[in-house]
C-alpha positions as a Markdown table, in Angstrom:
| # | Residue | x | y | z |
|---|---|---|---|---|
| 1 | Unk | 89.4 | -74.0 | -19.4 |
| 2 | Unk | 91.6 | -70.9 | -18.6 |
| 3 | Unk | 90.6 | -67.3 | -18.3 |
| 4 | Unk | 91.5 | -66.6 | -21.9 |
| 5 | Unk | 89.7 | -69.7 | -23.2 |
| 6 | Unk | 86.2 | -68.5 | -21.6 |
| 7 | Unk | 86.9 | -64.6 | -22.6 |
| 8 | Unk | 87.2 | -65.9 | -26.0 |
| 9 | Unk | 84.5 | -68.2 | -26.0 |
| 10 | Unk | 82.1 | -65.6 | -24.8 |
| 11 | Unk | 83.2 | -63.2 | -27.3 |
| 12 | Unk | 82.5 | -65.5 | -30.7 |
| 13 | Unk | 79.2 | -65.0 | -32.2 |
| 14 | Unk | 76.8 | -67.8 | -32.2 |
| 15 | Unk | 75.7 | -69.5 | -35.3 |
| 16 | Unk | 72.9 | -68.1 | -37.8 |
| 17 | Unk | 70.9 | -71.6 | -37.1 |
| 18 | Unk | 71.2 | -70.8 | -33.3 |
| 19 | Unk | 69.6 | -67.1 | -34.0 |
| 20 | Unk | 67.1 | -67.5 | -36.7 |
| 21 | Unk | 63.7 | -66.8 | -35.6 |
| 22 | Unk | 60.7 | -68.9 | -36.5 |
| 23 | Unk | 57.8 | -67.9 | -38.8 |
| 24 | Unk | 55.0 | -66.2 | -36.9 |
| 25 | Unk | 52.0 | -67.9 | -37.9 |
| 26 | Unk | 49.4 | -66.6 | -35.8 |
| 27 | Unk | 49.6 | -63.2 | -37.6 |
| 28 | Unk | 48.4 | -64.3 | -40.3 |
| 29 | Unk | 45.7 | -66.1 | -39.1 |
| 30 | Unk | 44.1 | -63.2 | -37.7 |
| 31 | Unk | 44.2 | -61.4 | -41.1 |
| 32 | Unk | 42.7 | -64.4 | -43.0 |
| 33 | Unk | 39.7 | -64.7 | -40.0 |
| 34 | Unk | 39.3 | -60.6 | -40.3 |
| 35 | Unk | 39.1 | -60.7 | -44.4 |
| 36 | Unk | 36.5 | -63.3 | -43.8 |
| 37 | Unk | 34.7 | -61.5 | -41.4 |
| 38 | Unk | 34.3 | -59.0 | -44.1 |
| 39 | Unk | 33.0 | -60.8 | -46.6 |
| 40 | Unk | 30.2 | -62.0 | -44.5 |
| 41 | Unk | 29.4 | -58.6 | -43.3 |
| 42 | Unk | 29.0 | -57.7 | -46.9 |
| 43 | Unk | 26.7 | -60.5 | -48.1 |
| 44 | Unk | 24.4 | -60.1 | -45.1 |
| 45 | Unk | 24.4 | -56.4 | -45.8 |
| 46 | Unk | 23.1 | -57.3 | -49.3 |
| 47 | Unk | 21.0 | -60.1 | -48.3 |
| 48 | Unk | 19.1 | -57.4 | -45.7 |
| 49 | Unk | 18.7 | -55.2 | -48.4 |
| 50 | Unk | 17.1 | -58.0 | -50.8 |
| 51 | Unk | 15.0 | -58.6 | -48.1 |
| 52 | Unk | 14.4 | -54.8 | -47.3 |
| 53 | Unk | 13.3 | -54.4 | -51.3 |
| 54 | Unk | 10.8 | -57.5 | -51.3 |
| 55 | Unk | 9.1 | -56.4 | -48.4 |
| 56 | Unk | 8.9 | -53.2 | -49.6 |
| 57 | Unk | 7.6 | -54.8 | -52.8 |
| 58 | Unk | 5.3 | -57.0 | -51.2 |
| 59 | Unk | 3.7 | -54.6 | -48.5 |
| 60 | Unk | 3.3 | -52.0 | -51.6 |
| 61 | Unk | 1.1 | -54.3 | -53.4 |
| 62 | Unk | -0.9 | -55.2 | -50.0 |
| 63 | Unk | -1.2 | -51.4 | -49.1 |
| 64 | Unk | -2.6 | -50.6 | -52.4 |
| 65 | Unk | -4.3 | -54.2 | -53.2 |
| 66 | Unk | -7.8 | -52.5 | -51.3 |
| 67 | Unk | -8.0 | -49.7 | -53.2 |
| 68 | Unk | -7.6 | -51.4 | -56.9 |
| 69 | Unk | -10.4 | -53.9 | -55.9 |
| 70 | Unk | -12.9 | -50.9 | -54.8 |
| 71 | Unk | -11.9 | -49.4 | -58.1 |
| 72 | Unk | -12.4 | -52.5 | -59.6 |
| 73 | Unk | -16.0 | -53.1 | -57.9 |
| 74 | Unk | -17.1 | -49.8 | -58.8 |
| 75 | Unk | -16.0 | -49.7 | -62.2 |
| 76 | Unk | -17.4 | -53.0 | -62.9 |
| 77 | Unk | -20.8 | -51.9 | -61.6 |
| 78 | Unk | -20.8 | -48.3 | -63.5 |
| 79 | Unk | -20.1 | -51.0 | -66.9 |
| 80 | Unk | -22.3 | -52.9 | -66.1 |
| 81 | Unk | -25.1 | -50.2 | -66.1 |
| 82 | Unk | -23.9 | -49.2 | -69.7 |
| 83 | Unk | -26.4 | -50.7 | -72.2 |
| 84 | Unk | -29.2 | -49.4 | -69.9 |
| 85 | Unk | -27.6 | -45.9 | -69.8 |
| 86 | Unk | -27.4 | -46.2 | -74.0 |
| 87 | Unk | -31.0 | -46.9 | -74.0 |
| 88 | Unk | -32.0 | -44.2 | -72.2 |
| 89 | Unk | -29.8 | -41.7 | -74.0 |
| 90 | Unk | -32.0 | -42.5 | -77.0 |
| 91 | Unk | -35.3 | -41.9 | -75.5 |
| 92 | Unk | -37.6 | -39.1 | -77.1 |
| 93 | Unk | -40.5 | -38.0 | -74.8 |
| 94 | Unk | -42.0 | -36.1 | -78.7 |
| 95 | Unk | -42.1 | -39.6 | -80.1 |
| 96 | Unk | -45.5 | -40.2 | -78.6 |
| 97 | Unk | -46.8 | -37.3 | -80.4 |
| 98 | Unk | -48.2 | -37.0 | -84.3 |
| 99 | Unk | -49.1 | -33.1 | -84.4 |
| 100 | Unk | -49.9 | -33.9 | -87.7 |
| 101 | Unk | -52.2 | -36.3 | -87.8 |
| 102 | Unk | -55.8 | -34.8 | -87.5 |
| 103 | Unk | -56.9 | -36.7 | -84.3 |
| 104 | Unk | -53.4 | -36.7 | -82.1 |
| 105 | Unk | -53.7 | -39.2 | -79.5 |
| 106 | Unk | -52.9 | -37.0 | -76.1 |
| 107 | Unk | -53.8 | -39.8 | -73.8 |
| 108 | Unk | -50.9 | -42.8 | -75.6 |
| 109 | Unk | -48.4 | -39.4 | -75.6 |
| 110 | Unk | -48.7 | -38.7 | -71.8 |
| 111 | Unk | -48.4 | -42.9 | -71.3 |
| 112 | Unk | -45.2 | -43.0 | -73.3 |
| 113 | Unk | -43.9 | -39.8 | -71.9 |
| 114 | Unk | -44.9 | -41.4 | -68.2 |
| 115 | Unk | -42.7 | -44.5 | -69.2 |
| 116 | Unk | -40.0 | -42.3 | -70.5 |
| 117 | Unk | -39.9 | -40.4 | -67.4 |
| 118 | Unk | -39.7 | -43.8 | -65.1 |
| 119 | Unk | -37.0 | -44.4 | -67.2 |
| 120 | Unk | -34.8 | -41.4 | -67.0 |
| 121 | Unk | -35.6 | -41.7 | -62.9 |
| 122 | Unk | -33.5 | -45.1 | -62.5 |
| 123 | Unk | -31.1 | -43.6 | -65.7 |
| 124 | Unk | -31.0 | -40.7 | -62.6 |
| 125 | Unk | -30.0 | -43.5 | -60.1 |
| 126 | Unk | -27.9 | -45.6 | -61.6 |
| 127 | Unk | -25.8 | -42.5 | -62.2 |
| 128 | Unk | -26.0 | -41.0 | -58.8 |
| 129 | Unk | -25.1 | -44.3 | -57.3 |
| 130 | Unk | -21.9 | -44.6 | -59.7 |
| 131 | Unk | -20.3 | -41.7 | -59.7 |
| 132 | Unk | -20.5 | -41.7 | -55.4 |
| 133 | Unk | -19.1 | -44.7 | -55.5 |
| 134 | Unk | -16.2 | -43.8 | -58.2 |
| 135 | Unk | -15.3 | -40.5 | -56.0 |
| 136 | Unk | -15.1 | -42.4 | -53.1 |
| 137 | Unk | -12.6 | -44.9 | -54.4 |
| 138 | Unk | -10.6 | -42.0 | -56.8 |
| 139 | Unk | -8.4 | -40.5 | -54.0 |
| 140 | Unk | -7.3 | -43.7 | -52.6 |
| 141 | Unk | -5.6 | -44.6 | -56.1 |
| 142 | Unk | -3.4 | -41.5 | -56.1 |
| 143 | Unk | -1.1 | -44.2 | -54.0 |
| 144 | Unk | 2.0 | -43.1 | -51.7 |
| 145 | Unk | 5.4 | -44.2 | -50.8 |
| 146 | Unk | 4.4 | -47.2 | -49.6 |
| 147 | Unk | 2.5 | -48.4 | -53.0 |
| 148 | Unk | 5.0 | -47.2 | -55.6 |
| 149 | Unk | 5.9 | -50.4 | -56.8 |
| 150 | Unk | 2.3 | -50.5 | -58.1 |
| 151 | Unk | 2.1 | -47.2 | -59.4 |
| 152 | Unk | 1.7 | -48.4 | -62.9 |
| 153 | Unk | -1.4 | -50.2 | -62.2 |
| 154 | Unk | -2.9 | -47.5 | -59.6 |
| 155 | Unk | -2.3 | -44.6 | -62.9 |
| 156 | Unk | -4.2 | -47.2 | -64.7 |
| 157 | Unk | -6.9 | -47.7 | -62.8 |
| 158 | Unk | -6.8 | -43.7 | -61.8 |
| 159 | Unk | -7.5 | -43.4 | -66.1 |
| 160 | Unk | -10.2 | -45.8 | -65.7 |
| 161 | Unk | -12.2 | -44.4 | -63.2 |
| 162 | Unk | -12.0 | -40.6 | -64.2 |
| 163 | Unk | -12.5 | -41.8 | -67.6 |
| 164 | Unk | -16.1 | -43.8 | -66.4 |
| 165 | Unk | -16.4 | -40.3 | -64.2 |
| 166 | Unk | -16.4 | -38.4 | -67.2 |
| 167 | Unk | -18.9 | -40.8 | -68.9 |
| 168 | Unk | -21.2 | -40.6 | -66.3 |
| 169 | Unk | -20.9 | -36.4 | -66.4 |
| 170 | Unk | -22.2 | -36.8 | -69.9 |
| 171 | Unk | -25.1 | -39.1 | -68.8 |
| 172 | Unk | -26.0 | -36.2 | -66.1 |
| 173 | Unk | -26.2 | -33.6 | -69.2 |
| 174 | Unk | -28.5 | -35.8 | -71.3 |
| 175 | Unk | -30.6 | -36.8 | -68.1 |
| 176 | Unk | -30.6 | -32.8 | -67.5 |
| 177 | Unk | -31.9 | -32.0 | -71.0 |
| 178 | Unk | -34.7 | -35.0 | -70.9 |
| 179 | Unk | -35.7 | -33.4 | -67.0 |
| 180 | Unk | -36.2 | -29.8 | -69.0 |
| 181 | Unk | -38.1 | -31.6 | -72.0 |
| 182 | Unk | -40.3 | -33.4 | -70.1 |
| 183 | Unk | -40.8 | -29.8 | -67.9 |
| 184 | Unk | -42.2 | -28.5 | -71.3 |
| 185 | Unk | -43.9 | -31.5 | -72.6 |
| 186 | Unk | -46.2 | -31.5 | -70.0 |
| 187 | Unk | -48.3 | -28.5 | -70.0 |
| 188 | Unk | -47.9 | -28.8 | -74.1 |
| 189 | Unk | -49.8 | -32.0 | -73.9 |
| 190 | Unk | -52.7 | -30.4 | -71.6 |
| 191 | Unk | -52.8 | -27.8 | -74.0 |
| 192 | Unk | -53.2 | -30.3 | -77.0 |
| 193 | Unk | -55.7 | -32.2 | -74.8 |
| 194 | Unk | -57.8 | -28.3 | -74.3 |
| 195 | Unk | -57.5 | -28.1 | -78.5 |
| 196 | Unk | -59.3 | -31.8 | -78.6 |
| 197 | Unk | -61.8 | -30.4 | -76.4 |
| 198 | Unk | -62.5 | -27.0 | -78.2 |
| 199 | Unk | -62.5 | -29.1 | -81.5 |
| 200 | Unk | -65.2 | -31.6 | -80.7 |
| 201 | Unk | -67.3 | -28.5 | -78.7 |
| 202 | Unk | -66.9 | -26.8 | -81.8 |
| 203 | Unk | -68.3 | -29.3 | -84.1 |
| 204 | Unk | -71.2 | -29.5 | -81.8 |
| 205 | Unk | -71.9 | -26.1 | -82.1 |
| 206 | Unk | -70.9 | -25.9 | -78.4 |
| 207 | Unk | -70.1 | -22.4 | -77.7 |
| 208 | Unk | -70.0 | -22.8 | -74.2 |
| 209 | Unk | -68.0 | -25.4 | -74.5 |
| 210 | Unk | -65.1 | -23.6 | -76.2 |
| 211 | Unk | -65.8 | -21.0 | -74.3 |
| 212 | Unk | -64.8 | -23.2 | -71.2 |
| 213 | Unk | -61.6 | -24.8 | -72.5 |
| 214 | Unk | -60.2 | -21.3 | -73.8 |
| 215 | Unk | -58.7 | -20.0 | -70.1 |
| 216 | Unk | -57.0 | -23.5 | -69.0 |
| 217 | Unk | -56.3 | -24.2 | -72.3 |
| 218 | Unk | -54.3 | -20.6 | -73.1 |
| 219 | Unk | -52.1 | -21.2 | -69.7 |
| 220 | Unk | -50.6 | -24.3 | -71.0 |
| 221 | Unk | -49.8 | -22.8 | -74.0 |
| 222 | Unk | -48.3 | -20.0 | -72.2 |
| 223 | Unk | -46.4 | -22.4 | -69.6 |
| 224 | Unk | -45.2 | -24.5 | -72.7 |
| 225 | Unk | -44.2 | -21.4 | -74.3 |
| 226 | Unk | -42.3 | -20.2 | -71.3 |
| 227 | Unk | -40.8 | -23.9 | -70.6 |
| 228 | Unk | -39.6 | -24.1 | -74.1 |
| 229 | Unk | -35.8 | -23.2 | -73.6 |
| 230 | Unk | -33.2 | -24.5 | -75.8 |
| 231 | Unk | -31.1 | -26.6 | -76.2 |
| 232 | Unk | -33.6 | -29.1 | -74.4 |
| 233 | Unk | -37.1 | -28.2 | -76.7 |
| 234 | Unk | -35.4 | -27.6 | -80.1 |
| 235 | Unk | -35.3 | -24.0 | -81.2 |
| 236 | Unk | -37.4 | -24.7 | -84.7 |
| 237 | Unk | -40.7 | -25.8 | -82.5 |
| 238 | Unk | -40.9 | -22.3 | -80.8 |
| 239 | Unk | -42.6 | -20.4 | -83.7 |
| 240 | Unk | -45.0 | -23.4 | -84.4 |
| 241 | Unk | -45.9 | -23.6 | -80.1 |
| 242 | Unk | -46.2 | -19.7 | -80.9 |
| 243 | Unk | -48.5 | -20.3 | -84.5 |
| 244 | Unk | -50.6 | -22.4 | -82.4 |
| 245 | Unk | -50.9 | -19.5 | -79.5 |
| 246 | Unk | -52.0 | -17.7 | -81.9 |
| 247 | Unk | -55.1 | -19.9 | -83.1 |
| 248 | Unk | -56.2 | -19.4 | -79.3 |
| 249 | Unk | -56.2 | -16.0 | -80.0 |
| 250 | Unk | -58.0 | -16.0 | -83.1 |
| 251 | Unk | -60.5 | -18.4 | -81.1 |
| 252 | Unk | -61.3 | -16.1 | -78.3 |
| 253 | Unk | -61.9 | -13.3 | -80.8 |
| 254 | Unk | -64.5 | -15.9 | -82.1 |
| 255 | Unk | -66.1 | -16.7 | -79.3 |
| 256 | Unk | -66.5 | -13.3 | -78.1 |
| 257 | Unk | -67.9 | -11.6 | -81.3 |
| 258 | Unk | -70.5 | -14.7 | -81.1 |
| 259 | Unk | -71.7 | -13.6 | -78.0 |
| 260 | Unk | -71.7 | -10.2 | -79.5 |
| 261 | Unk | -73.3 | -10.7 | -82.3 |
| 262 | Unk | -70.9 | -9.2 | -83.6 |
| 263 | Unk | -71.0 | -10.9 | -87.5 |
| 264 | Unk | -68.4 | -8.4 | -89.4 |
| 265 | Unk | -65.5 | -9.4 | -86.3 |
| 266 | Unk | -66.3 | -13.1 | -86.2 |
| 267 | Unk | -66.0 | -12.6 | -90.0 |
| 268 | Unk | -62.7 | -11.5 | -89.1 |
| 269 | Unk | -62.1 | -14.2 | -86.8 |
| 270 | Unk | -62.9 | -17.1 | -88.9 |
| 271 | Unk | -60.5 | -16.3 | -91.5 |
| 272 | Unk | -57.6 | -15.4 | -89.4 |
| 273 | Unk | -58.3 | -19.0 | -88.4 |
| 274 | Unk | -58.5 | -20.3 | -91.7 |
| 275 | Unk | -54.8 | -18.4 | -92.3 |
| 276 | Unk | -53.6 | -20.4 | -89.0 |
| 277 | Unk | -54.4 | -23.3 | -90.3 |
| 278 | Unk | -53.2 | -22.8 | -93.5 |
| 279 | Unk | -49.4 | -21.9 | -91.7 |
| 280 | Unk | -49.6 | -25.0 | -89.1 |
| 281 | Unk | -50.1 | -26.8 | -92.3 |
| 282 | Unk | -46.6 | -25.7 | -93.5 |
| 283 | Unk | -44.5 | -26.5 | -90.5 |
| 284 | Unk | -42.1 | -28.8 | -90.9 |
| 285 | Unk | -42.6 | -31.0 | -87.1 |
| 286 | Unk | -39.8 | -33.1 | -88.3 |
| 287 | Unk | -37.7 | -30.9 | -87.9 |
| 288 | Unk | -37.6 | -31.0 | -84.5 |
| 289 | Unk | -36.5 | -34.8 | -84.3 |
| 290 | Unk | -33.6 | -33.8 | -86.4 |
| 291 | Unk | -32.6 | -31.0 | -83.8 |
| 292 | Unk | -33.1 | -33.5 | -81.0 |
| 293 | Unk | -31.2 | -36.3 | -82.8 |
| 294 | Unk | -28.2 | -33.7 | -83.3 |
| 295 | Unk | -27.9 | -32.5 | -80.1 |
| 296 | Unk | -27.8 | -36.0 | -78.4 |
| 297 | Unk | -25.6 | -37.9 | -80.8 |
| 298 | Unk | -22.5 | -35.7 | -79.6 |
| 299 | Unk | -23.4 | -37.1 | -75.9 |
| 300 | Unk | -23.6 | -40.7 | -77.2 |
| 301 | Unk | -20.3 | -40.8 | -78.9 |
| 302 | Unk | -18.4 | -38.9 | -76.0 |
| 303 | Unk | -20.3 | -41.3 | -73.4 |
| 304 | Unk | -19.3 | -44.4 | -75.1 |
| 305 | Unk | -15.5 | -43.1 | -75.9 |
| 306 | Unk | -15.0 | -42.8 | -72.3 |
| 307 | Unk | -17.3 | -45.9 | -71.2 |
| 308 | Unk | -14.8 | -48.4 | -73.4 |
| 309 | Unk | -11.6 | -46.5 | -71.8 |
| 310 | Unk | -13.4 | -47.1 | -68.1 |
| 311 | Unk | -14.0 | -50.5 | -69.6 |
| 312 | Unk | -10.6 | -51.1 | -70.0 |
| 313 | Unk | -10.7 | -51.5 | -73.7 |
């Protein structure tokens, strides 16, 4: 080959086969293995946060598990107690007592007010005991971040128990009017037990006798008298408790012109006594009940309102 030849053949271009490149594969290899890396990021990202939310589900309703079943225990106990509590909301300590018959029975009145008071003693209990044990539990069910996927059933149970709290502050004001009732019924009934007394002395023509029963018998009265507040001792007994003071006046004013001798002022005596009698005759002692049944029956229906809510119903 000459000079010229090689100059020549060095200067010509080489083919377009003999200079195409070749596909680069591995490129896009990498792209596919970092797209894919992705998408696995991603759904284990969603997967931790499923898992995050059902934890957060499940230790919710553990955290606040304890607290529904206290509330649970103690509202079942405080329901359970109901159909005594109703009972006792109905008892009368006056039942006992028939002012009008002419020979009252004192001694079956103080039994059935002794019963009554037994009564309104475990009423007194069974209260205390349920309403510690509901204010224990009722913070606990105000819940926190932790039990707020149960928050529907914690605000329900919340109603529940200050709804059975509520019941059992009505029980507490009926239990506080029966404590102030049987406070005045007692030194009433002494007193009626004094007027036995003076009555049989008197129809033995025992003057000493009446004389004796007048001092212990006139404090009772006066306790009573002093004991009879309202709402507790209905309003319409005060002026009979103070119609029958006044026949221990009257009596006294006997007794003392007798030992006198005085005949124009035990004159005066006996028929101030006869005008006593003639007024206790008028009184209406029913109407007492009726105050008593009016003031209570506003505590029944907003004790067993709340008692069904606490209930559940």
């Amino acid at each position: 080959m000459t000079e010229a030849e090689g100059s020549l053949a060095a200067s010509t271009p080489p083919s377009e086969s003999a200079i195409a490149p070749q596909p680069a594969q591995a490129p896009v290899a990498d792209g596919g293995r970092r797209r894919s890396g992705r998408r696995w990021l991603i759904i284990g990202g969603i997967a931790l946060v499923f898992l995050l939310l059902i934890g957060y589900v499940l230790g919710g309703a553990a955290a606040a598990s304890g607290p529904i079943a206290r509330a649970d225990s103690a509202l079942h106990t405080a329901v359970s107690h109901n159909n005594v509590m109703v009972d006792s909301f109905s008892n009368d300590p006056f039942k006992g007592i028939d002012l009008t018959s002419d020979n009252p029975d004192i001694p079956a009145a103080k039994t059935a007010v002794a019963t009554d008071k037994q009564k309104v003693a475990k009423w007194q209990a069974m209260v205390s005991s349920d309403r510690a044990a509901l204010q224990n539990v009722r913070p606990d069910l105000s819940g926190s971040l932790f039990t707020l996927p149960e928050r529907g059933t914690l605000d329900r149970h919340h109603q529940r128990v200050d709804a059975a709290l509520s019941a059992l502050n009505t029980a507490q004001k009926a239990i506080d009017l029966h404590t102030q009732e049987f406070a005045f019924i007692d030194p009433f009934l002494d007193a009626m037990a004094g007027f036995e007394a003076i009555g049989k002395a008197g129809t033995a023509n025992d003057i000493a006798g009446v004389k004796a029963q007048l001092p212990g018998t006139g404090a009772n009265m006066q306790k009573a008298i002093d004991l009879a507040k309202p709402p507790a001792v209905p309003a319409e007994l005060v002026p009979a408790l103070k119609s029958i003071q006044q026949v221990l006046n009257d009596l006294r004013a006997l007794v003392a012109a007798v030992d006198a001798n005085d005949a124009a002022a035990a004159q005066k005596a006996d028929t101030a006594l006869e005008a006593d009698a003639a007024g206790l005759s008028k009184i209406d002692w029913t109407a007492g009940d009726s105050a008593s049944k009016a003031l209570f029956q506003p505590l029944i229906d907003a004790y067993n309102r709340d008692m069904k809510i606490a209930a559940g119903g």
